[in-house]
C-alpha positions as a Python dict, from the first residue, in 0.01 Angstrom:
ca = {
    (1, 'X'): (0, 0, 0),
    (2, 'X'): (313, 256, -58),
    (3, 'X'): (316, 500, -318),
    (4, 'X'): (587, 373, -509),
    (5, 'X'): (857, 664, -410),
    (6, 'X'): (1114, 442, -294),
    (7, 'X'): (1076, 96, -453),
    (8, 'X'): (783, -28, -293),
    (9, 'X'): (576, -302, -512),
    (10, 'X'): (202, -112, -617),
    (11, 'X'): (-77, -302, -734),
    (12, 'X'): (-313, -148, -960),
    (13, 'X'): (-682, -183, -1059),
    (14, 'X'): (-1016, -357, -921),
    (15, 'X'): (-998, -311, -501),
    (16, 'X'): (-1220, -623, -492),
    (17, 'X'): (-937, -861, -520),
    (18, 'X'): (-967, -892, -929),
    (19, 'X'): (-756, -701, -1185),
    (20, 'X'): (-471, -646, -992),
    (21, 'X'): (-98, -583, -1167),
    (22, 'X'): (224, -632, -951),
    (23, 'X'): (481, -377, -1088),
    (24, 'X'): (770, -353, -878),
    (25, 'X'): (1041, -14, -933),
    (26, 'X'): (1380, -50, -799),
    (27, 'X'): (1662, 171, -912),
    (28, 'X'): (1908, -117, -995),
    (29, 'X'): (1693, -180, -1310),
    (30, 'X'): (1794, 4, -1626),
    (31, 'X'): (1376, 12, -1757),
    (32, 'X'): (1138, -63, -1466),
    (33, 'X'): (815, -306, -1567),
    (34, 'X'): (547, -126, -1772),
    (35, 'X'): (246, 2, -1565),
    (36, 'X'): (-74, -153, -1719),
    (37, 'X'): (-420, -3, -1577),
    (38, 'X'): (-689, -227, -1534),
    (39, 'X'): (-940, -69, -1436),
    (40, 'X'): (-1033, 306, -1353),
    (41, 'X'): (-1270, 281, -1083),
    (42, 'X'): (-1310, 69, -722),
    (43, 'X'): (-1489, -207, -696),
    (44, 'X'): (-1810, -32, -741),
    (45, 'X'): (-1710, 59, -1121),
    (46, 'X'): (-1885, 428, -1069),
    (47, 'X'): (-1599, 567, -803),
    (48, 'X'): (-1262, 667, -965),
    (49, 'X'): (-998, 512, -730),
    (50, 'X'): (-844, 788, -501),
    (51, 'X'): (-504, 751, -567),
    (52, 'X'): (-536, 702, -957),
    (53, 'X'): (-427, 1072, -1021),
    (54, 'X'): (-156, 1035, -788),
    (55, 'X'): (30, 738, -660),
    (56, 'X'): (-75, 522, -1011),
    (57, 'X'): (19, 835, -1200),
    (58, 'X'): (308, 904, -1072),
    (59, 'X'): (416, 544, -1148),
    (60, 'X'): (322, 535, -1453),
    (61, 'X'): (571, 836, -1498),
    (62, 'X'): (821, 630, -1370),
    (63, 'X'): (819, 369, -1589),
    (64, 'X'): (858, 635, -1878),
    (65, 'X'): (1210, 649, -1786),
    (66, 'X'): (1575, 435, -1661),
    (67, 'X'): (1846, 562, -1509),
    (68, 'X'): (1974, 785, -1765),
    (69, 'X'): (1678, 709, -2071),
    (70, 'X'): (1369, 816, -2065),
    (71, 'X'): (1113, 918, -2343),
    (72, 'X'): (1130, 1247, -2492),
    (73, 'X'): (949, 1531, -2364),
    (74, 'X'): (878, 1618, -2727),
    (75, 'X'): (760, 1244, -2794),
    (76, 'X'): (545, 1258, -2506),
    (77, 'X'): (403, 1578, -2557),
    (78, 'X'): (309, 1486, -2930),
    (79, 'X'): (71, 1211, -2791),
    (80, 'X'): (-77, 1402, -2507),
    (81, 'X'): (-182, 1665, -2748),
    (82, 'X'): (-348, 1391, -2954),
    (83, 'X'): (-547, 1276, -2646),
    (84, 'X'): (-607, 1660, -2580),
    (85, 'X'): (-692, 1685, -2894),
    (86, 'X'): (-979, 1475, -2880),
    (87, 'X'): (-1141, 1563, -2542),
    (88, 'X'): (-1171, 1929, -2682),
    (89, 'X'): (-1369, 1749, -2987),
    (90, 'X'): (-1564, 1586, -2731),
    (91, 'X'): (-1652, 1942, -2509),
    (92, 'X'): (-1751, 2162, -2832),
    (93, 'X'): (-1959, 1931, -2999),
    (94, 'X'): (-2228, 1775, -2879),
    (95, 'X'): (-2355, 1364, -2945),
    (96, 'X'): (-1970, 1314, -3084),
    (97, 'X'): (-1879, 998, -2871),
    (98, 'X'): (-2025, 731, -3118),
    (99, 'X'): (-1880, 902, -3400),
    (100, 'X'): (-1524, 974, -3235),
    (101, 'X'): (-1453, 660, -3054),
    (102, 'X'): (-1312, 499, -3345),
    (103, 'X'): (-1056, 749, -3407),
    (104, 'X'): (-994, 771, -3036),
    (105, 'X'): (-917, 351, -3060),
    (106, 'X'): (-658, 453, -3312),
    (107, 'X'): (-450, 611, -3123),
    (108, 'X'): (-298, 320, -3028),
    (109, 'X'): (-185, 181, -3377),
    (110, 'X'): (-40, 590, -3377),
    (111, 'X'): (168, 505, -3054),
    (112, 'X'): (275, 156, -3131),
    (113, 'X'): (412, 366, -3456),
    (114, 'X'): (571, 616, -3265),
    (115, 'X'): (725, 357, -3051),
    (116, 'X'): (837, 147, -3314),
    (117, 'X'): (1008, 439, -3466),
    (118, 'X'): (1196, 576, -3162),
    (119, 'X'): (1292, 239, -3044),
    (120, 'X'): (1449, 180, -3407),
    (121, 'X'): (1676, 514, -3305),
    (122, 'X'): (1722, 430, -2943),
    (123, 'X'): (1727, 99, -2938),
    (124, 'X'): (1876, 140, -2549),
    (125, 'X'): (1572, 325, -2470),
    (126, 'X'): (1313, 77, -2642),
    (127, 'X'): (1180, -76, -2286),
    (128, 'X'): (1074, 317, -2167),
    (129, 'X'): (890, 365, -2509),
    (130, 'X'): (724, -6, -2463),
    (131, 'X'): (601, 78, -2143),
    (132, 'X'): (469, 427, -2258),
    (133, 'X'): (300, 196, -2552),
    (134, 'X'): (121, -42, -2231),
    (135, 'X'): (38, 237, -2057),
    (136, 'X'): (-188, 397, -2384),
    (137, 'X'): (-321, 57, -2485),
    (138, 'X'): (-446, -49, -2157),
    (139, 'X'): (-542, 303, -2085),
    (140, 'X'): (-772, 321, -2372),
    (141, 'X'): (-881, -65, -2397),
    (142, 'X'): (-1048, 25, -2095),
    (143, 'X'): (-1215, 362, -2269),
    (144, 'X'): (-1608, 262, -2296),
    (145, 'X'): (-1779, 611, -2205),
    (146, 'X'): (-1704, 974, -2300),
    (147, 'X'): (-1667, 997, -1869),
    (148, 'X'): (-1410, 696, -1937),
    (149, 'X'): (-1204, 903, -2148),
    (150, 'X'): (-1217, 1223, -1960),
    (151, 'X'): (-1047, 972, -1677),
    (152, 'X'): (-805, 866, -1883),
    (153, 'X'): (-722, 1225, -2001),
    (154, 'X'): (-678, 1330, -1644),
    (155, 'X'): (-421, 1021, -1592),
    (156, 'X'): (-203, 1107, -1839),
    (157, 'X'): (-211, 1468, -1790),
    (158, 'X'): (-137, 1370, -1389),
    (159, 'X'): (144, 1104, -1497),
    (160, 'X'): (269, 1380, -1746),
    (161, 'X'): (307, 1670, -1479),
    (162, 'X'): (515, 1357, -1263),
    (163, 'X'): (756, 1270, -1603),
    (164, 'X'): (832, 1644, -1605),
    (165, 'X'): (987, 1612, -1285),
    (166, 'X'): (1125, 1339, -1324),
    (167, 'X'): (1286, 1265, -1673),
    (168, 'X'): (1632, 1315, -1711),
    (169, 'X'): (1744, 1614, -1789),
    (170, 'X'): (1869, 1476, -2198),
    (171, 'X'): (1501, 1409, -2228),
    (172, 'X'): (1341, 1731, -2142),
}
């Protein structure tokens, strides 16, 4: 499997032949096809997969961006501190989980907002925005333990870090 640097196809989620999404990155597209995880862990559901923080992340970064769009730093940033916001909920008080999942589920209905919104601006850069949207959804559609969202955290902090790099320089 490549790591996605130069075009190569990935496939994501469940190593035991289940779960997999084909996303394909070429540089002739102007949005490349949204990166939707499926699952967090190998087949054993209790390892994370060992390139999830890397390779998937940095895809996932990629597919924040075209040639010359990308999402905003300042968009992005808004919803990572969300996420943030919650797992420092989670570490300071304890037996929270049951009682913050909910609100944690609703960050999705907060993105699709966001997206809707910057897409209605940009309507060139609507297909980066969409694919940040899949990214969140299926992120936290998977979310069924407090360890589950700690996972999740770490991927979009990793896929983050990757967008900083690689986001054009009108979106930084």
């Amino acid at each position: 499997m490549g790591d996605g640097r130069n075009g190569n196809q990935q496939y994501y989620g469940n190593r035991n032949g289940g779960g997999f999404q084909k996303n394909s990155f070429e540089d002739k597209s102007e949005t490349p096809n949204p990166v939707k995880i499926t699952s967090f862990y190998k087949a054993d559901g209790k390892t994370v997969q060992e390139d999830l923080f890397d390779s998937v992340a940095l895809n996932v970064a990629k597919s924040f961006k075209g040639k010359n769009i990308g999402v905003t730093s300042t968009q992005l940033r808004r919803i990572f501190d969300e996420v943030k916001r919650f797992e420092q909920i989670l570490s300071l008080q304890e037996n929270q989980w049951e009682k913050q999942l909910p609100y944690i589920k609703m960050i999705k209905s907060k993105v699709a907002y966001s997206v809707a919104r910057a897409a209605k601006q940009k309507s060139e850069e609507k297909g980066v925005y969409k694919n940040l949207e899949a990214f969140i959804s299926s992120g936290i559609d998977l979310i069924k333990t407090q360890e589950d969202y700690h996972i999740f955290v770490n991927l979009f902090e990793a896929a983050y870090g990757f967008y900083y790099e690689l986001a054009p320089s009108n979106c930084r």
